[in-house]
C-alpha positions as a LaTeX table, in Angstrom:
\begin{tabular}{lrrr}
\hline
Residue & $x$ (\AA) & $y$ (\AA) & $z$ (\AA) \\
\hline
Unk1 & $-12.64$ & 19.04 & 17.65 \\
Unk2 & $-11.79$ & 19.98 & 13.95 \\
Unk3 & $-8.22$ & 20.63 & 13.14 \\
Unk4 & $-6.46$ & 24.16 & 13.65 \\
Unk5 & $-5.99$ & 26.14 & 10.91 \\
Unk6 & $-1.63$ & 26.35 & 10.71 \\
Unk7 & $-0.49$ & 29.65 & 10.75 \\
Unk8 & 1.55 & 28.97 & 8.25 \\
Unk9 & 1.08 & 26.51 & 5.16 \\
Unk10 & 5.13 & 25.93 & 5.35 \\
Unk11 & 6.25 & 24.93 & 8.76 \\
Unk12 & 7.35 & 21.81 & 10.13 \\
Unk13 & 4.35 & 21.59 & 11.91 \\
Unk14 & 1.47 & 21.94 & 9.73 \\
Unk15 & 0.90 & 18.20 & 9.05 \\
Unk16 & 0.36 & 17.10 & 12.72 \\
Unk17 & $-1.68$ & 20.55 & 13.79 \\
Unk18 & $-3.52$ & 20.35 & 10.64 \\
Unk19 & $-4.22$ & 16.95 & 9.58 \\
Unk20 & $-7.27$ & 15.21 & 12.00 \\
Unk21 & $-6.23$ & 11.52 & 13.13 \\
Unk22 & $-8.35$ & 9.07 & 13.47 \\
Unk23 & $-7.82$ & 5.56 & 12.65 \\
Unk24 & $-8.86$ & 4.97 & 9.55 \\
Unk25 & $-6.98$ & 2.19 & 7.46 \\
Unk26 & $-5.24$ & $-0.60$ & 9.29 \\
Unk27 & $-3.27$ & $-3.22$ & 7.51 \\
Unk28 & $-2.94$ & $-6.48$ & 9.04 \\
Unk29 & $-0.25$ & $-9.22$ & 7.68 \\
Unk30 & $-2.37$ & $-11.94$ & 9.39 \\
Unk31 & 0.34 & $-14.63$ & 8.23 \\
Unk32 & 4.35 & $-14.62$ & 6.51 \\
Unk33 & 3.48 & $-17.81$ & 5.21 \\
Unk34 & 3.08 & $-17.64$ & 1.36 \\
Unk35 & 3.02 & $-20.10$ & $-1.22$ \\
Unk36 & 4.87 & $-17.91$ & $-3.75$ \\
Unk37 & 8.47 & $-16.16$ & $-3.53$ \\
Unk38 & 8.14 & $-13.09$ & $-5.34$ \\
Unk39 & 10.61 & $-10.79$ & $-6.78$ \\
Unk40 & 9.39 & $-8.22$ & $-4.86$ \\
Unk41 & 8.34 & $-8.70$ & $-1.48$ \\
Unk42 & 9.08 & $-6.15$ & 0.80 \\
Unk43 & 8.58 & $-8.73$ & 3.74 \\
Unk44 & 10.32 & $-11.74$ & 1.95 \\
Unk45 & 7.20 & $-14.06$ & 3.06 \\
Unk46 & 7.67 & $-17.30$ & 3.10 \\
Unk47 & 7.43 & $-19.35$ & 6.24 \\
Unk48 & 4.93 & $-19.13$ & 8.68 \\
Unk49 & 6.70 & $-17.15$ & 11.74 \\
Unk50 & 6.66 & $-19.88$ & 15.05 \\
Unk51 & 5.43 & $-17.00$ & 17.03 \\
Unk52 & 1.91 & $-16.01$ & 15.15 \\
Unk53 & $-0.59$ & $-14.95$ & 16.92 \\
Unk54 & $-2.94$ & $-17.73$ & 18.06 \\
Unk55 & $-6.30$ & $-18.12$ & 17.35 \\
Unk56 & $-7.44$ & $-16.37$ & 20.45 \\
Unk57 & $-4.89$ & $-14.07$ & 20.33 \\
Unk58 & $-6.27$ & $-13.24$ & 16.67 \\
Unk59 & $-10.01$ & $-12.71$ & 18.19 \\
Unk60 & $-8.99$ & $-10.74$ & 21.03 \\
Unk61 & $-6.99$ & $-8.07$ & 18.25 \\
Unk62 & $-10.14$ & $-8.40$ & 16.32 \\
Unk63 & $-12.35$ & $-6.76$ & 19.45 \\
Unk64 & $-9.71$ & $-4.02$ & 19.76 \\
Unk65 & $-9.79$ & $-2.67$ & 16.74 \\
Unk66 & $-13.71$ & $-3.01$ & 16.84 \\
Unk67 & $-13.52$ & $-1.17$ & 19.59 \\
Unk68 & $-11.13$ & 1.74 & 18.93 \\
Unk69 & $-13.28$ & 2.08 & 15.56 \\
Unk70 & $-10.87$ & 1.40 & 12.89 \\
Unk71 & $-12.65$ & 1.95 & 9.51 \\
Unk72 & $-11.15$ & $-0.28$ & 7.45 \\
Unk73 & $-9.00$ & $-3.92$ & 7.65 \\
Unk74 & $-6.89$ & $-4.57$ & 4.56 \\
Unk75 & $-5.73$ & $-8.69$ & 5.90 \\
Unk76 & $-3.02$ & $-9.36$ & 3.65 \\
Unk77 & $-0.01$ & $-11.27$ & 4.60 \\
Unk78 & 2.26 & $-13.24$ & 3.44 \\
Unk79 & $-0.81$ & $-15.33$ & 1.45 \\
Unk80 & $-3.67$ & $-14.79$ & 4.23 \\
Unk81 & $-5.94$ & $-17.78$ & 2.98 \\
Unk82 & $-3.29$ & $-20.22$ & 4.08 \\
Unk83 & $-3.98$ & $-19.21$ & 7.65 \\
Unk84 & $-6.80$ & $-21.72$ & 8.37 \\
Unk85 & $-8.89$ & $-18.99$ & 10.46 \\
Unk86 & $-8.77$ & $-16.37$ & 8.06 \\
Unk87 & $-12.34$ & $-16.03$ & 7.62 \\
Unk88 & $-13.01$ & $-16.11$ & 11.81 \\
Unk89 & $-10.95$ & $-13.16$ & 11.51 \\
Unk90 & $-12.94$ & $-11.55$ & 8.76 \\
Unk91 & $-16.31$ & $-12.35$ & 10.36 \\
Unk92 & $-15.17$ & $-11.34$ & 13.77 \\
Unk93 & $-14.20$ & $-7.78$ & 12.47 \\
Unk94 & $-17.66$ & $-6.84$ & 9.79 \\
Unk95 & $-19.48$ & $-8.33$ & 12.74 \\
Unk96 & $-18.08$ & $-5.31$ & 14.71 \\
Unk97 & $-19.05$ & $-3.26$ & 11.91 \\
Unk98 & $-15.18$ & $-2.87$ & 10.33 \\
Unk99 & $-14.96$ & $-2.75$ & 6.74 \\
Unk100 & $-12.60$ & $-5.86$ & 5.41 \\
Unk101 & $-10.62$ & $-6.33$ & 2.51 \\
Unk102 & $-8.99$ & $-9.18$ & 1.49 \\
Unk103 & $-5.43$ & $-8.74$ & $-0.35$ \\
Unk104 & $-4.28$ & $-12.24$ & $-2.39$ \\
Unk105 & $-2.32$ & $-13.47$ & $-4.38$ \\
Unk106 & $-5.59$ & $-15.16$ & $-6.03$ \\
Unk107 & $-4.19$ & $-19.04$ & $-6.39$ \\
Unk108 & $-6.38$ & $-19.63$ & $-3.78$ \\
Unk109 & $-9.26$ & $-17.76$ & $-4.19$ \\
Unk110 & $-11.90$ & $-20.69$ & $-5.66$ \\
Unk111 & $-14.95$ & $-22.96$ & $-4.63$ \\
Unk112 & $-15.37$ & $-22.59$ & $-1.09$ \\
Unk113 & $-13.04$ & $-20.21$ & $-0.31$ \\
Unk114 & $-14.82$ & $-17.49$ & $-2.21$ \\
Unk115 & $-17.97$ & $-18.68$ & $-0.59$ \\
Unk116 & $-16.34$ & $-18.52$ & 2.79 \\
Unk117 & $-15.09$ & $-15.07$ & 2.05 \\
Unk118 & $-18.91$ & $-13.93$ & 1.25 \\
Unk119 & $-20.43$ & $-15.66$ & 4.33 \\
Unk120 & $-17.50$ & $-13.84$ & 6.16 \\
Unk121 & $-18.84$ & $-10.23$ & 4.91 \\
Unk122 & $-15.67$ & $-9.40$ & 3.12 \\
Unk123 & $-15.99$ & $-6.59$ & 0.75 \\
Unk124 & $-13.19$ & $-6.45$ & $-1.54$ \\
Unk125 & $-11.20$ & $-9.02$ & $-3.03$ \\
Unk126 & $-7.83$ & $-7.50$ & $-4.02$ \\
Unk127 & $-5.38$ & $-9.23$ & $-6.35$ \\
Unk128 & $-1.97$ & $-8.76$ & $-7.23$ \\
Unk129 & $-1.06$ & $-8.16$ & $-11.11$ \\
Unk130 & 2.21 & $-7.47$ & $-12.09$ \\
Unk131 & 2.36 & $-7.68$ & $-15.96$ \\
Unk132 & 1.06 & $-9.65$ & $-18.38$ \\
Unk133 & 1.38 & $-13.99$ & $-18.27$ \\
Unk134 & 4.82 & $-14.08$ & $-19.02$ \\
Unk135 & 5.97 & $-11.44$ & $-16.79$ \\
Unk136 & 3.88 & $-12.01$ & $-13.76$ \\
Unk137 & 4.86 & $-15.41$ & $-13.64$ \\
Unk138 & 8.71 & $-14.01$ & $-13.70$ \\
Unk139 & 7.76 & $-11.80$ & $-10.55$ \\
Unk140 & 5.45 & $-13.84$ & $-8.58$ \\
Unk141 & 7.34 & $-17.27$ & $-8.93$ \\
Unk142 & 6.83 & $-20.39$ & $-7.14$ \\
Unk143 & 9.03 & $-22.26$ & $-4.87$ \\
Unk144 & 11.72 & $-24.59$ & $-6.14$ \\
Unk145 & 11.23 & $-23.02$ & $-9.57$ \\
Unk146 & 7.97 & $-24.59$ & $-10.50$ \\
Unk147 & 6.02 & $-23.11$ & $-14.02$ \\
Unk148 & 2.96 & $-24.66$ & $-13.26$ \\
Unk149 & 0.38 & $-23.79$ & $-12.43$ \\
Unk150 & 0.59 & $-19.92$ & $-14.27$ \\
Unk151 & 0.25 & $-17.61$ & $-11.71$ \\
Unk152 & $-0.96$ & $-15.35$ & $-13.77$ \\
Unk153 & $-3.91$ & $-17.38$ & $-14.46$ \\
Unk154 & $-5.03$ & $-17.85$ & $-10.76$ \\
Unk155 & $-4.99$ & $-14.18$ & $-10.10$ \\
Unk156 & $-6.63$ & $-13.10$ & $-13.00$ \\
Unk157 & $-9.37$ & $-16.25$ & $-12.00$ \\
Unk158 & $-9.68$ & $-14.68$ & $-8.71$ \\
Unk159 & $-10.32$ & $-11.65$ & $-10.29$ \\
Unk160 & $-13.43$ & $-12.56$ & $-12.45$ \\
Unk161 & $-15.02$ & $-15.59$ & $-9.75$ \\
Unk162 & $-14.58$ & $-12.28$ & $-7.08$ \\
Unk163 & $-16.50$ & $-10.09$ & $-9.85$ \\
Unk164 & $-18.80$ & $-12.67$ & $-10.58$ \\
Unk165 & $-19.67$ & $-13.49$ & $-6.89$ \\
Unk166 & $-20.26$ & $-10.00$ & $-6.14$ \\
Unk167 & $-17.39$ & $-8.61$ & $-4.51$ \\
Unk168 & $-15.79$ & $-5.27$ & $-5.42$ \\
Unk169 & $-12.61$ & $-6.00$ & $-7.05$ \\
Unk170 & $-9.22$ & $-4.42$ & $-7.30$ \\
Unk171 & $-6.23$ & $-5.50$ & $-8.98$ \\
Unk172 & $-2.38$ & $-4.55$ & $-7.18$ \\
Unk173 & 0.27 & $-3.79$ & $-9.70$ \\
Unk174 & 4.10 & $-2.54$ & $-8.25$ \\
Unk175 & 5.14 & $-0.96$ & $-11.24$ \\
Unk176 & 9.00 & $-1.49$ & $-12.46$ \\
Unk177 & 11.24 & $-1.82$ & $-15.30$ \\
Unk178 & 10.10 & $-5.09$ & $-16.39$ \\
Unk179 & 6.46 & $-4.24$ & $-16.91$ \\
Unk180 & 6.04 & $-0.88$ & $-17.35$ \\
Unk181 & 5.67 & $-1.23$ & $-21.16$ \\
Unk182 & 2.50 & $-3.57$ & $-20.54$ \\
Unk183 & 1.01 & $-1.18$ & $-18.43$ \\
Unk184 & $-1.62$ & $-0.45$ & $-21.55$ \\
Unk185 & $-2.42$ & $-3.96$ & $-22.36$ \\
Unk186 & $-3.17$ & $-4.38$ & $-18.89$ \\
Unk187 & $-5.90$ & $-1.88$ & $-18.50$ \\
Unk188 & $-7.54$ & $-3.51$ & $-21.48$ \\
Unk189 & $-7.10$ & $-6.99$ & $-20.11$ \\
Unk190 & $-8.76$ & $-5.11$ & $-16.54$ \\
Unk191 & $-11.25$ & $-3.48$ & $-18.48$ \\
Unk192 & $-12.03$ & $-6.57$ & $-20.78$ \\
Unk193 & $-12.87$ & $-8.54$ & $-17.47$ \\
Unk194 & $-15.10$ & $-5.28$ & $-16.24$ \\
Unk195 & $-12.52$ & $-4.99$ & $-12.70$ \\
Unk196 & $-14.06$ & $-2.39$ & $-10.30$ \\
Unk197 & $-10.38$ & $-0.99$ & $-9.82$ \\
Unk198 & $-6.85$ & $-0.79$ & $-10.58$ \\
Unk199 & $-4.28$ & $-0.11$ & $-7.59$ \\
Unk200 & $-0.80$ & 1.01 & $-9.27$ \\
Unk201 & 2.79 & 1.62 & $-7.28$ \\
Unk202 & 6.05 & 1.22 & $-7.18$ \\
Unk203 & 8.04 & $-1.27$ & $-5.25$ \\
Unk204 & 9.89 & $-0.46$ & $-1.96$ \\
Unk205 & 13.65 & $-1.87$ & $-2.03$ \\
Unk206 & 13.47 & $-3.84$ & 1.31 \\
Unk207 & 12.92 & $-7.39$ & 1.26 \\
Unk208 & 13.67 & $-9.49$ & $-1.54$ \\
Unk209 & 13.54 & $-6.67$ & $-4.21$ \\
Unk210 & 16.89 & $-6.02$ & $-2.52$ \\
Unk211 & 18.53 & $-9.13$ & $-3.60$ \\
Unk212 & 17.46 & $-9.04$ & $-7.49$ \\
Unk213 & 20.52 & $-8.77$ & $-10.05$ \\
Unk214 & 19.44 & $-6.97$ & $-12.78$ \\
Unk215 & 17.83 & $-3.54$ & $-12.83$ \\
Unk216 & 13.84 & $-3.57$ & $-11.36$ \\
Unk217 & 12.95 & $-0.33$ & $-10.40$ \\
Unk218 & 11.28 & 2.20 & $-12.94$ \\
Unk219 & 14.47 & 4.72 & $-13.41$ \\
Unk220 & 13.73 & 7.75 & $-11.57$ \\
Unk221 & 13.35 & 9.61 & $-15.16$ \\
Unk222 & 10.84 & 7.69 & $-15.94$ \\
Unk223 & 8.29 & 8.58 & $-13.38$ \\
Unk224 & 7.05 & 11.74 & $-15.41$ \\
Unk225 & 6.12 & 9.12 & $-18.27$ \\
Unk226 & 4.28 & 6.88 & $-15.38$ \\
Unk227 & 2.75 & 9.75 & $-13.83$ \\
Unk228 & 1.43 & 11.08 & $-17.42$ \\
Unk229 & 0.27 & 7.84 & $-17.81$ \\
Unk230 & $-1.56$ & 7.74 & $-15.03$ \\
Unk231 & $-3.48$ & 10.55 & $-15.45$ \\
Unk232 & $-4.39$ & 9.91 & $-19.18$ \\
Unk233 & $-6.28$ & 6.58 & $-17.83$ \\
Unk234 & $-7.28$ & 8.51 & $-14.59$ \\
Unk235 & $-8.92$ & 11.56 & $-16.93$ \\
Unk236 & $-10.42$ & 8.84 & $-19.23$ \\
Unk237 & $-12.49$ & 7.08 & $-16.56$ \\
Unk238 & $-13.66$ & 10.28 & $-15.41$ \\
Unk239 & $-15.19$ & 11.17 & $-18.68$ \\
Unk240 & $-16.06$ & 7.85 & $-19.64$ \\
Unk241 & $-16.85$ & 5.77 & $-16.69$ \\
Unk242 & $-15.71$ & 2.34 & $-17.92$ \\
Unk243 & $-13.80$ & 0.44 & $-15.52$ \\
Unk244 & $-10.98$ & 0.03 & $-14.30$ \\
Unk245 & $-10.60$ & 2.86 & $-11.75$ \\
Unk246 & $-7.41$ & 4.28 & $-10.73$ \\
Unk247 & $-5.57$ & 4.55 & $-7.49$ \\
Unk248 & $-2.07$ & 5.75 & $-7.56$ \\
Unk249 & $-0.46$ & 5.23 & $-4.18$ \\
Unk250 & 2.00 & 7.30 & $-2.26$ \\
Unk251 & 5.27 & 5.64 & $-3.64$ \\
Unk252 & 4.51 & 7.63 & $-7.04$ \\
Unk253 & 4.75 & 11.22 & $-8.06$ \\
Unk254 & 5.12 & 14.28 & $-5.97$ \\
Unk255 & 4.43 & 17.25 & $-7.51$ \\
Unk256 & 4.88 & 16.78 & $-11.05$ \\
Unk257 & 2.19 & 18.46 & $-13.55$ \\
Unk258 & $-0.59$ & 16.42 & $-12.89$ \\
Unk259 & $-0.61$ & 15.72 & $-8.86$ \\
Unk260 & $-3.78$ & 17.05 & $-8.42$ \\
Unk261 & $-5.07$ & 14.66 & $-10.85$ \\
Unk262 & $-3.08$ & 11.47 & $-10.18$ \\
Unk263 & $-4.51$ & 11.97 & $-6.65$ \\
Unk264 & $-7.93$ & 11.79 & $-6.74$ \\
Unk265 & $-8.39$ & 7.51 & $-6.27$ \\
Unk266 & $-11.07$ & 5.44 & $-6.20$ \\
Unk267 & $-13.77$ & 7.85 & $-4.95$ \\
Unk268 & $-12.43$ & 10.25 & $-7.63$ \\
Unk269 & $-12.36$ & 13.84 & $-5.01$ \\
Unk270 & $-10.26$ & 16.77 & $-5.65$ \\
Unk271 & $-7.16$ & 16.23 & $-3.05$ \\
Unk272 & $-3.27$ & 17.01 & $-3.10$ \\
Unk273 & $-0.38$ & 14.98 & $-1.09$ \\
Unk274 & 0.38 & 15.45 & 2.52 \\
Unk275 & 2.94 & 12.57 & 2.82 \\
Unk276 & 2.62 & 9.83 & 4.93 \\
Unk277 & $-0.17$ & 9.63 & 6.87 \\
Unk278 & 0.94 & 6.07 & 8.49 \\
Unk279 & 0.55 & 6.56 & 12.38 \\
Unk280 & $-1.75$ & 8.92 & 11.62 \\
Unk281 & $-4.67$ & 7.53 & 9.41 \\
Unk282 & $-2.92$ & 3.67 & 8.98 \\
Unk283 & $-1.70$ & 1.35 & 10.97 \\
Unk284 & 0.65 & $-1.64$ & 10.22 \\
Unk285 & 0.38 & $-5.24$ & 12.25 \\
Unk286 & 2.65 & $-8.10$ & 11.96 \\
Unk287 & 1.54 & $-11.95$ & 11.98 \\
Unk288 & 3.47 & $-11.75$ & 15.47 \\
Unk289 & 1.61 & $-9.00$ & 17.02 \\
Unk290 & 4.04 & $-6.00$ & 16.36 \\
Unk291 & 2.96 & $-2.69$ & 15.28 \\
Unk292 & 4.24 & $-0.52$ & 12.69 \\
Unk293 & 3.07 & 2.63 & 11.49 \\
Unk294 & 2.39 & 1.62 & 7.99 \\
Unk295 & 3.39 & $-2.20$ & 6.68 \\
Unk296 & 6.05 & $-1.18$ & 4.41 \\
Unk297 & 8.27 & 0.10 & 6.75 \\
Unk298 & 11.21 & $-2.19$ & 8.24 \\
Unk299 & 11.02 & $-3.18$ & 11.63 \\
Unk300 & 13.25 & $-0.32$ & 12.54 \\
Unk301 & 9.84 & 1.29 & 12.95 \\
Unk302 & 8.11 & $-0.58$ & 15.43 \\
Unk303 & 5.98 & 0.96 & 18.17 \\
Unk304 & 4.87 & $-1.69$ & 20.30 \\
Unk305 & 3.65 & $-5.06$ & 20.60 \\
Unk306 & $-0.27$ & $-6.12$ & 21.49 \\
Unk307 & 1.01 & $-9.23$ & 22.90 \\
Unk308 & 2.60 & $-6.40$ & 25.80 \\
Unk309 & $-0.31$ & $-4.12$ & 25.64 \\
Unk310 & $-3.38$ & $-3.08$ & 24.30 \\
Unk311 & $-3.50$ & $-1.64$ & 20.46 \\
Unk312 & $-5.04$ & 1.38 & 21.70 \\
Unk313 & $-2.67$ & 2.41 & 24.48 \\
Unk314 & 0.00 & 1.90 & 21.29 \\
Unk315 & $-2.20$ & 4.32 & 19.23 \\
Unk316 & $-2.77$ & 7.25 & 21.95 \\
Unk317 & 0.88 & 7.24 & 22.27 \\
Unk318 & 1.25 & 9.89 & 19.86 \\
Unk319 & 4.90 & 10.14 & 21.48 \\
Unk320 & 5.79 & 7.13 & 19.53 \\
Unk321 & 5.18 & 8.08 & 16.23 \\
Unk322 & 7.36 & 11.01 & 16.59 \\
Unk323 & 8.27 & 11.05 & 12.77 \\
Unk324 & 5.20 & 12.90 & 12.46 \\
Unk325 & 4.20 & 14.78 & 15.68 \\
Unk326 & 7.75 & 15.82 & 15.87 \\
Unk327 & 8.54 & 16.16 & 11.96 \\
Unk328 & 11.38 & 18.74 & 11.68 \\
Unk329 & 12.19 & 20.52 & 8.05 \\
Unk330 & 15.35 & 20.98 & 9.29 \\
Unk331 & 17.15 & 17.47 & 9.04 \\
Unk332 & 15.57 & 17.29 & 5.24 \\
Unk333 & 18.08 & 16.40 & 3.37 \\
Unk334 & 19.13 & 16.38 & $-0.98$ \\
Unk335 & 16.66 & 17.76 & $-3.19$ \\
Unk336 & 13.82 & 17.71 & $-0.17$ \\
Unk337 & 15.97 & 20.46 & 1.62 \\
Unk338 & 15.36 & 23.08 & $-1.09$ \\
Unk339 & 12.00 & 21.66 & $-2.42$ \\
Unk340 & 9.05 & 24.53 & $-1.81$ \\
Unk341 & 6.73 & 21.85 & $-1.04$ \\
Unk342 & 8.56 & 20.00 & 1.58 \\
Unk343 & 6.55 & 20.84 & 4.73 \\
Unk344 & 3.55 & 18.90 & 3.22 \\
Unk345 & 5.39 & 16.34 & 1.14 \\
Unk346 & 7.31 & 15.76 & 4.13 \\
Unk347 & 9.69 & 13.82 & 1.86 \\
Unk348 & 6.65 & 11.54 & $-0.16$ \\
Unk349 & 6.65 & 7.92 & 0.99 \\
Unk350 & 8.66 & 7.70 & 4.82 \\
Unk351 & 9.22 & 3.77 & 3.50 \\
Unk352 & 10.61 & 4.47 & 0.13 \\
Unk353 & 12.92 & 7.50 & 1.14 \\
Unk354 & 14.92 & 5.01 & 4.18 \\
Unk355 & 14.81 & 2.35 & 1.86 \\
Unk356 & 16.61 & 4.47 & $-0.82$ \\
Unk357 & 18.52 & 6.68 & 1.39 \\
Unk358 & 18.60 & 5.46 & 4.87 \\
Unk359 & 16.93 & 8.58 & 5.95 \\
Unk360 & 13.06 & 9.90 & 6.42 \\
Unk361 & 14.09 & 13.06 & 5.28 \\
Unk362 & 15.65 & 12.24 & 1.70 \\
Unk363 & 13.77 & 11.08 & $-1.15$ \\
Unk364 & 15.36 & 10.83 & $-4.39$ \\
Unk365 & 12.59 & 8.69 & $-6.10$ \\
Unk366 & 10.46 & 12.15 & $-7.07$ \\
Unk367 & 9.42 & 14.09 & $-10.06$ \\
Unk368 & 9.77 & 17.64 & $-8.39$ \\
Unk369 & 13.03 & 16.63 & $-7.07$ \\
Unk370 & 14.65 & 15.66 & $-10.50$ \\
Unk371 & 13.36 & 18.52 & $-12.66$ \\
Unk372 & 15.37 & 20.28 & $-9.13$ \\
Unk373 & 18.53 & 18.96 & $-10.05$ \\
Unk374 & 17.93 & 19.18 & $-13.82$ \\
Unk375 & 17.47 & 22.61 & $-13.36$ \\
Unk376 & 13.78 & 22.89 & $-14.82$ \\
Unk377 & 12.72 & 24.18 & $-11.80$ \\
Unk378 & 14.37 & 26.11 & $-8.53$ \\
Unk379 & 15.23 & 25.60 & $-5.70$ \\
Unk380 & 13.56 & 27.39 & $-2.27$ \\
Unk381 & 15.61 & 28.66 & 0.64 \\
\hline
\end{tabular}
């Protein structure tokens, strides 16, 4: 059935009446343990959980989602090639006809792993970048304080051996204070190395990021700078075609002066922001079986558990992902409560807004919202 028209384009229900779900994108942390410690990391990976999900376990996920028709697996982790079955799990899921990306660190990615992840039918190999050598290596540091080896060289080496063996490939950056200003050199470096893509956000404060000293995250004023930014490289693939493309993700923006154009992605279609869709398009899973409605949110989201019961009695429930079937305008809160836009932003990314605020319905971290309180634009009753 295609979705309702809503009767109004500003009530609190227009996103779940209007929006179809289906499940589309489902993220998969198929491991915590990680053989870096970055800055930033929203699940503070590390260790390998004792509880995992077994081998068999692993499979038996791998069928569900085959056959509830997810679209799309994104197996990140944690570092997912230092689970040894990592490419069972990839096989077992394009076998079933799923889509499979792999998200890595890169130090791993070489010889027969990237032959493993070919024979395995993955289709995109994507790599975390966070700055240039010096600064990536600051973010994305290894245990006990190690320099060697550069960090930065083994993800920008996964990124050309995945290019060169055929895979689309995508590099991660979680923009903040320390690299922002290498944000242009980077595109050339991506662009130098012909990368299919270029995936850029901002870092959630859970985690790690929490526990950082000195200031990380891009200042709030900045974000009309980053957004303008991203739709000067956004505007010049368009025209030009050269790679990389541009993704910006739902941590950035909101309704600044060029949302319609810093949301087109990959595939480069005319689209505006609805707000989350996790719970509704994406899933999150944990390396211990728990669900989530999108990875980046704390555990004070969890739905359910396929170790209790089966994924798709946890996805039907639409009950418990009441944060959007029962989304009220009402409790919006700050800025968000006099925004004109805040029945479809919904308050931009549900992850960023609790991190920041402790609420779902408060979102400081938005361009609309500070031109609000600068007074460059009103406010709606």
């Amino acid at each position: 059935m295609p979705p309702q028209s809503p009767s109004s384009a500003l009530d609190s229900g227009w996103f779940a009446r209007t929006i179809e779900r289906r499940p589309q994108n489902l993220m998969w942390e198929i491991t915590d343990a990680c053989n870096l410690r970055c800055l930033h990391c929203e699940a503070a990976a590390g260790k390998k959980e004792h509880d995992e999900l077994s081998h068999d376990e692993a499979m038996d996920v791998c069928d569900q989602i085959v056959a509830m028709g997810w679209e799309q697996v994104n197996i990140t982790g944690g570092e997912p090639l230092l689970r040894q079955d990592w490419a069972e799990i990839a096989a077992r899921l394009t076998a079933g006809g799923v889509m499979v990306h792999l998200v890595t660190n890169g130090d791993l990615f070489r010889g027969d792993v990237v032959a493993q992840a070919k024979a395995a039918g993955v289709r995109t190999i994507a790599v975390s970048l966070d700055g240039l050598a010096e600064t990536h290596d600051a973010i994305r540091v290894r245990p006990g304080g190690k320099k060697e080896p550069s960090s930065f060289a083994a993800a920008t080496g996964a990124l050309v051996a995945a290019r060169a063996a055929g895979f689309k490939t995508v590099a991660i950056t979680h923009v903040n204070r320390w690299n922002f200003p290498e944000l242009p050199a980077m595109q050339k470096l991506l662009r130098e190395r012909e990368i299919d893509a270029w995936q850029i956000q901002l870092g959630v404060p859970l985690g790690r990021l929490r526990q950082i000293d000195e200031p990380y995250l891009l200042p709030v004023e900045r974000l009309p700078e980053m957004e303008e930014f991203a739709a000067q490289l956004i505007e010049e693939h368009t025209q030009t075609g050269l790679p990389p493309a541009i993704a910006i993700m739902h941590s950035l923006g909101y309704y600044g002066k060029n949302e319609m154009t810093i949301r087109r992605g990959f595939d480069n279609k005319r689209r505006f922001f609805v707000g989350c869709v996790g719970g509704w398009r994406a899933l999150g899973l944990t390396s211990d079986g728990r669900v989530k409605p999108c990875p980046a949110m704390p555990r004070e989201f969890l739905v359910g558990d396929v170790r209790r019961e089966p994924l798709a009695a946890i996805w039907d429930d639409q009950s418990r992902f009441a944060y959007q079937s029962a989304w009220d305008e009402n409790k919006l809160e700050g800025n968000c409560r006099h925004c004109q836009y805040r029945c479809i932003c919904r308050a931009g990314c549900t992850a960023m807004a609790y991190a920041l605020t402790g609420s779902i319905y408060n979102n400081p971290y938005c361009i609309y919202g500070q031109a609000m309180a600068e007074g460059r634009v009103g406010k709606s009753e």
